[in-house]
N, C-alpha and C positions, 0 to 999 in steps of 0.2 A: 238677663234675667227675664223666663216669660212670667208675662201680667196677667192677671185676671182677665182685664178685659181682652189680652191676645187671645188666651186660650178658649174663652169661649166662642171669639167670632172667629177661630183660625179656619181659611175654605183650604182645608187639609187634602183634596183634591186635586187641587194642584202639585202636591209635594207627591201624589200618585202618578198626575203626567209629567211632571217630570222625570221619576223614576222609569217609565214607557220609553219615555226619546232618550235618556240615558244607551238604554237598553238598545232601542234602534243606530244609536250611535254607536254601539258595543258591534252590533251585526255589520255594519259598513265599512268599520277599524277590519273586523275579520273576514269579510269580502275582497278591502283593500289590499289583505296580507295574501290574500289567495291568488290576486292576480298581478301583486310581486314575482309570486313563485308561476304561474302561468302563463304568462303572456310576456313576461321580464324577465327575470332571470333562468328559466328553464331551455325557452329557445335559444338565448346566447349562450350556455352552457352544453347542449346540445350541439351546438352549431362547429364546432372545432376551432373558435377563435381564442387566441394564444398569445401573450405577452404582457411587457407594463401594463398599459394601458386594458387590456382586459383584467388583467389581477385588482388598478383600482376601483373600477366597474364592479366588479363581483364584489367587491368589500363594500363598498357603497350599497348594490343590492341586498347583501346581506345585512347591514347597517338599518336599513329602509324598513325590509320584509321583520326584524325585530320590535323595531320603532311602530309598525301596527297590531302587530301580535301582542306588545309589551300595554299599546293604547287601547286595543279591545277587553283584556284583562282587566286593566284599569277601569274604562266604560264600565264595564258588567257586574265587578264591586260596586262603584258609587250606584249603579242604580238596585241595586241592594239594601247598600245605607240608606236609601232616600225612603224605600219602602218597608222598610223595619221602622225610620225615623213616621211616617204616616200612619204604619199600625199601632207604632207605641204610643204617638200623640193622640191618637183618634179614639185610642180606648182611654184615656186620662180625661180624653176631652168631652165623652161618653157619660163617664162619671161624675162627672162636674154638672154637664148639665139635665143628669139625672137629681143633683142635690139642688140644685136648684128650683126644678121644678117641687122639691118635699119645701123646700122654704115657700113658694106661693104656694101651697096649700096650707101649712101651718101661718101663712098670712104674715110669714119672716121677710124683709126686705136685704139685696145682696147691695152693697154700693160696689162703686167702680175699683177700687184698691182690693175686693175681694173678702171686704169686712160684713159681717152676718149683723143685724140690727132688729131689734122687735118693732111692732107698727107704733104709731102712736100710740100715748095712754089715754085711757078715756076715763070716766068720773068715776064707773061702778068699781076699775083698778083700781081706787083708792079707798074706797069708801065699804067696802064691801070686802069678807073673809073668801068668797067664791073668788070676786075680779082681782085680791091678792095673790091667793094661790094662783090663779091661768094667768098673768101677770108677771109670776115668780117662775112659770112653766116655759115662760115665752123667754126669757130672756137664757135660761138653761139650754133651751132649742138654740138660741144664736149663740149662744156660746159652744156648742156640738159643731151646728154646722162652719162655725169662722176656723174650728180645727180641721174640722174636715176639709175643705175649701184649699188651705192652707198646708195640709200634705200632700191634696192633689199636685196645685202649684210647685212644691218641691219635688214631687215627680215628675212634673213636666218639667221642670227645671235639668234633673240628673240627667233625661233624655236627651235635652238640648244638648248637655254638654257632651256626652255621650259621641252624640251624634257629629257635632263641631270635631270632635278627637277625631274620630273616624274618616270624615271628609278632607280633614286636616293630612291624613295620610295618603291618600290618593291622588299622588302629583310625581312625576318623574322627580328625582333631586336634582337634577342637573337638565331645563329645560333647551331643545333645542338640538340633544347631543344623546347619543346610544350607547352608553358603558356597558359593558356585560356585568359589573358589579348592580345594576338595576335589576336585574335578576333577583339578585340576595334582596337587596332592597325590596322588592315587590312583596317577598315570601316575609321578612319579618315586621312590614306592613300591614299585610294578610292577619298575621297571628294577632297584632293590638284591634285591625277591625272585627275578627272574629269573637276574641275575647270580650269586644265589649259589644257584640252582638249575642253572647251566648251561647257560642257554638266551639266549647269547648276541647282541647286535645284528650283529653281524661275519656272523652265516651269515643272514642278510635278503638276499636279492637285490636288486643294484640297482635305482633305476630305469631304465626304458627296457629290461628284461631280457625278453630273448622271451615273451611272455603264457602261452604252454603249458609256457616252463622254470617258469614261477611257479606255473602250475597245478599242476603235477608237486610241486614242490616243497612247497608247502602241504600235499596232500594224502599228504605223504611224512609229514606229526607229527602228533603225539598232537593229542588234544582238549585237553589240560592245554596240552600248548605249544602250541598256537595262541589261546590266551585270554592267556594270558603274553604272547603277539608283540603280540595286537591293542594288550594293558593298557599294555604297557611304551615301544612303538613306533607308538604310533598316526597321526602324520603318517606314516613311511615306509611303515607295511603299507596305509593308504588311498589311497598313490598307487599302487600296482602294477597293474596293467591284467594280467586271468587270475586274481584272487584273485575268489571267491563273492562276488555283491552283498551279500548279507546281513551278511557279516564285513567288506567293505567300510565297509560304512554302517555299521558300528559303531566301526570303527576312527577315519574321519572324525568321525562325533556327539560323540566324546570329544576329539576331537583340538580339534574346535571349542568343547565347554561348557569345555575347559581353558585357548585360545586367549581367553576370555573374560574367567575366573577371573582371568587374569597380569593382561591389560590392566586390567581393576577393582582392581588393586593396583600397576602401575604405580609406581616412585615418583617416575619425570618424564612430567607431560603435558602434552601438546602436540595442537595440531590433528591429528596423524596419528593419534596412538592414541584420538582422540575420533573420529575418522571408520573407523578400523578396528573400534573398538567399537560404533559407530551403525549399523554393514553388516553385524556378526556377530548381532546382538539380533536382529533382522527375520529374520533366516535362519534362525535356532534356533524362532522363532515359526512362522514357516512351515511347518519340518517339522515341530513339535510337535503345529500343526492340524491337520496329515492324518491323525495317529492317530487323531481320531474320524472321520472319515471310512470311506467304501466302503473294503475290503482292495484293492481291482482300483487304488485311484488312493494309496495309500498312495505317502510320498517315500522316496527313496536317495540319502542324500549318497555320490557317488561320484567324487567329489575337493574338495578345499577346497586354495588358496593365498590368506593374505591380506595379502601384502607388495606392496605398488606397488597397481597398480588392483585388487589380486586375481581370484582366476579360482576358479570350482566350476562340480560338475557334477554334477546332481540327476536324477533317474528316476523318473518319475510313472509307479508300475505294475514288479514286476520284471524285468527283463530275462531274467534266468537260467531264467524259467518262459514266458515269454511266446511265444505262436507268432510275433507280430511286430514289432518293433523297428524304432527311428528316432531318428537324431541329429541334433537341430537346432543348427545352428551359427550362432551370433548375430553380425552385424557392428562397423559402426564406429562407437563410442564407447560400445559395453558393456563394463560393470563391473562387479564384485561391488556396488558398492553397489545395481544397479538390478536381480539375479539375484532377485529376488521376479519382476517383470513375464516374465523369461524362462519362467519354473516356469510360470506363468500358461499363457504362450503354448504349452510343450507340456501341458499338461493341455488346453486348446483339442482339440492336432492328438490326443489320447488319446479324449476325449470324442465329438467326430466320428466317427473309426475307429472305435469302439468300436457307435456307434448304428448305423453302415453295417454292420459285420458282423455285430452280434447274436452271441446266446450262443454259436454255431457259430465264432467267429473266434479263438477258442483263445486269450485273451488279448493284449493290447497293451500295450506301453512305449512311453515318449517319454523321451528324456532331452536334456532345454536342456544342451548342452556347451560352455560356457567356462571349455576346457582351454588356452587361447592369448591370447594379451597381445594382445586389437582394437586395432586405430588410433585415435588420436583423431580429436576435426573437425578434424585437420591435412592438414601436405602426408604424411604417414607413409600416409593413403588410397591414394594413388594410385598408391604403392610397394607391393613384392610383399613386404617383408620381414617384413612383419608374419607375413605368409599361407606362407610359406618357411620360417619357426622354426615355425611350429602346426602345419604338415602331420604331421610324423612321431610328433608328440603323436596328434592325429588315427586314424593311420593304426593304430598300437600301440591306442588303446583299442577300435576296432572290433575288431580283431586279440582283443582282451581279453574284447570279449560272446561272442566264437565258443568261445573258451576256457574261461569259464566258463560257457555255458552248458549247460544239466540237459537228457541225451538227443540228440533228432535236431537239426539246425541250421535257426534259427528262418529267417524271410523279413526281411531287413535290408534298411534303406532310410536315406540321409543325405540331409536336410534343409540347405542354405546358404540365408540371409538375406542381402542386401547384399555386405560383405565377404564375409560365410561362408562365400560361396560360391567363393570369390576361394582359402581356403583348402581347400575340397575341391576345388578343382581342382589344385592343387598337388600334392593328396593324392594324387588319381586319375589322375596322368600321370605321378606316380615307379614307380621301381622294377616292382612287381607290380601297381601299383592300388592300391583298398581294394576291402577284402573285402565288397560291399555288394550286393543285388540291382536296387535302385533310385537314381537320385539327380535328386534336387529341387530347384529352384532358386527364389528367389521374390525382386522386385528386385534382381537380378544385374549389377553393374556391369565384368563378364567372368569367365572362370576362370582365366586366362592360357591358355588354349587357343584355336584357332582354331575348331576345329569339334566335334562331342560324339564323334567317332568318336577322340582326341587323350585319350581318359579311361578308356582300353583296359576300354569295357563297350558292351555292343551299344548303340548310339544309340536303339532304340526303348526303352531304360528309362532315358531320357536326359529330365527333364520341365522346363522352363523358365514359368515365370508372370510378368506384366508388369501392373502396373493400366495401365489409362489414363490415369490424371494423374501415373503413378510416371516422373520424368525420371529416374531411371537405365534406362529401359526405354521410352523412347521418347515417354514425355508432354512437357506445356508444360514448358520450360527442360530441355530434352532435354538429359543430358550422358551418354551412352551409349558403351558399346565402351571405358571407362577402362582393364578389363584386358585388351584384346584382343576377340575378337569375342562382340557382346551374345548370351547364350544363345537368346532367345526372336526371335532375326532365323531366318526359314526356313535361311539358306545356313548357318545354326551345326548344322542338322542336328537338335535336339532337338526332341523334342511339346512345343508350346505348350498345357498345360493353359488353359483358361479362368478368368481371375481377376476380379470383377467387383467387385471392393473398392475404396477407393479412398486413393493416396497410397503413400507407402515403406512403411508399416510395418503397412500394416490386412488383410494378405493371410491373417491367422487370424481375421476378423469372424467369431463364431459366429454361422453359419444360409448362411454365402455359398456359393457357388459354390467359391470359391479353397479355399476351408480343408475345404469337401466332397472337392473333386478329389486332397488332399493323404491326406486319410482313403483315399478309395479306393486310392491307388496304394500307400500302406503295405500296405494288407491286399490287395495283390497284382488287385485289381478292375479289371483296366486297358480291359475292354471295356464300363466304364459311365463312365469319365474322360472327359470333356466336354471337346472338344479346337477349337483354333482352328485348327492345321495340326500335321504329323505322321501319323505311322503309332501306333495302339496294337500291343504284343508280343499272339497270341493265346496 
């Protein structure tokens, strides 16, 4: 219980520096973690060494490199709580000894319990109708202020405890030792500190919420609440399209080591949470690897769903920095479980770009986007409905690189594969379009358009690719034109880039032609794109 006399002589200053070195122990935790992954485990991993005894090593490392990730997260909440716990005291304490000071000028005395008391009585109090009334005045005054007084106190009170609940949460469960269920642990930690900090899930913007209201919106809160939104909320602040990739990708990485931790504790399993867990492990590997990796090709988990076939959507290279940008849209019968081969495939179309423009090309992103439930090898292919629900997904997360992206607006270009393309066309015949400068098509089995002029963008950055044995595009066992007219037919109006690959799915062979042509048109190179008919834009 705070006391009166606590709260008036509380040096609440301290409860600020400490909140500081919290903080500075926050940055040393995630220094620590960086030169895990640096100097620790990237060269060994790097290095080619293979066996037991390197498998416990990397488990260890990985154990370790969690263990300060997991203690900087920590660090950076409590000094949060310590500095909410100092503003909320300090303004209680403000108060207090603002009523105090009205008590010595109304000549009221405060004692140490916090009880309000009039001065002595003197003669003319008694004797007199004036010294009765200011007499009858004075003791009305301590009776105001012993109220006052006494809900400050119970405010300092609530705080206290407040505050106790909240510090009370920020501690590993299990000291000593690195569960992956600490994960889940940290997030619904998060949500009791946040809540009784205030920093409610209710003011989260939906999804689907304009990408520049969300940008606004983030950029409207503190540093402290937006590590609170990531910690406490992290599926919903990783879906918003207009939030910074970086806090993105963080909000997703947690959302998924947590999505882990539950399933590993499970207490009914069955085939779905062995295959949901079998699809989450590879992904977390995945982007674990690129940390040692070049910075230029580092990943961004920039969505994760893993209910039903699940869907993510990863970023080789960041977007928010990058001069040019590209969304490759994967067709039919991609799933989370096969999203390794995706990542693959735009590091391909990153790598390419990347050698075509040289250091001048102001960086490059690629992000494999399975943000939309693909068809299977059913009859669901040949239907639009797949491609009709994914459009506005689609449309919104383009909508969302322009949003978040840092400075002037990069050169943007959409990638469809198969179906993929089936849903950028969907995309790019509603409403306003998408917001794209280029769009790509590589075994196209239609767009549901008839011609490229039907995608309201000029047709010459309209680029269509076809192998020759690829039968969605005219090879042996030709089934072409499923959604309307084949892109790479002259009368559909688009440049047939030159694809020299061979088959449905080989249009990224590193060193081809296809996956050259695909390089150059990202970075905007349209008068070196190797064309079979068409016009290039100059």
């Amino acid at each position: 219980m705070v006391g009166y006399v606590d709260l008036r002589d509380a040096r609440l200053g301290a409860v600020t520096e400490a909140a500081h070195a919290w903080r500075l122990l926050a940055r040393r935790s995630g220094e620590l973690e960086r030169q895990v992954v640096t100097e620790l485990t990237g060269p060994l991993r790097t290095s080619g060494w293979s066996g037991d005894a390197a498998s416990a090593l990397f488990t260890r490392l990985d154990q370790l490199d969690d263990e300060f990730e997991l203690a900087a997260l920590l660090h950076r909440m409590a000094a949060i709580v310590l500095d909410n716990a100092a503003e909320r005291l300090r303004d209680v304490q403000q108060r207090l000894h603002a009523a105090i000071d009205a008590c010595d000028l109304l000549g009221l005395q405060v004692t140490d319990d916090g009880r309000v008391v009039p001065p002595p009585a003197q003669d003319w109090h008694i004797h007199l109708d004036d010294g009765r009334t200011e007499r009858a005045l004075q003791y009305q005054n301590a009776e105001i202020y012993t109220e006052l007084i006494g809900k400050l106190l119970s405010e300092a009170d609530d705080a206290d405890a407040d505050i106790k609940r909240a510090l009370g949460k920020l501690e590993p469960s299990q000291r000593g030792s690195m569960d992956t269920f600490e994960w889940k642990n940290a997030i619904l930690d998060a949500q009791e500190v946040a809540d009784l900090l205030g920093v409610t899930e209710s003011a989260i913007p939906e999804s689907g919420t304009d990408p520049e209201s969300v940008r606004t919106w983030w950029a409207g809160l503190t540093e402290d609440q937006r590590l609170l939104y990531l910690t406490a909320h992290p599926d919903r602040l990783g879906a918003l399209d207009g939030l910074p990739t970086a806090d993105r990708d963080e909000a997703n990485r947690l959302a998924l080591r947590a999505q882990i931790g539950e399933l590993g504790r499970a207490p009914e399993w069955g085939p779905q949470e062995r295959r949901e867990l079998d699809r989450l492990l590879p992904l977390l590997d995945k982007l674990e690897a690129a940390e040692y990796g070049p910075p230029g090709q580092a990943l961004f988990l920039l969505g994760l769903d893993n209910a039903n076939d699940g869907k993510a959507i990863v970023a080789v290279g960041n977007p928010d920095t990058a001069a040019h940008t590209a969304v490759l849209v994967p067709g039919t019968g991609t799933e989370l479980d096969n999203m390794r081969g995706q990542i693959d495939r735009a590091a391909e179309v990153q790598r390419a770009a990347e050698q075509l423009g040289g250091p001048t090309a102001g960086g490059v992103s690629v992000i494999a986007w399975l943000g939309y439930d693909a068809p299977g090898f059913d009859s669901s292919a040949v239907g639009t409905g797949h491609a009709e629900a994914g459009a506005p997904a689609l449309d919104s997360f383009v909508n969302g690189l322009h949003a978040a992206h840092a400075g002037e607006s990069n050169h943007t270009t959409v990638i469809g594969h198969s179906y993929g393309s089936v849903v950028v066309g969907e995309a790019a015949s509603r409403g306003n379009g998408l917001a794209v400068d280029d769009i790509i098509t590589a075994g196209s089995p239609g767009m549901s358009v008839g011609t490229a002029g039907d995608l309201m963008i000029d047709p010459r950055h309209v680029w269509a690719g076809g192998a020759a044995d690829d039968p969605m595009t005219g090879g042996p066992g030709s089934i072409p034109g499923i959604h309307d007219n084949e892109p790479t037919s002259q009368d559909f109006g688009a440049n047939r880039y030159h694809a020299d690959t061979s088959g449905h799915s080989g249009y990224w062979t590193p060193g081809s032609e296809s996956l050259k042509n695909q390089g150059r048109i990202v970075l905007g190179l349209y008068d070196q794109v190797s064309l079979d008919h068409g016009q290039a834009p100059r």
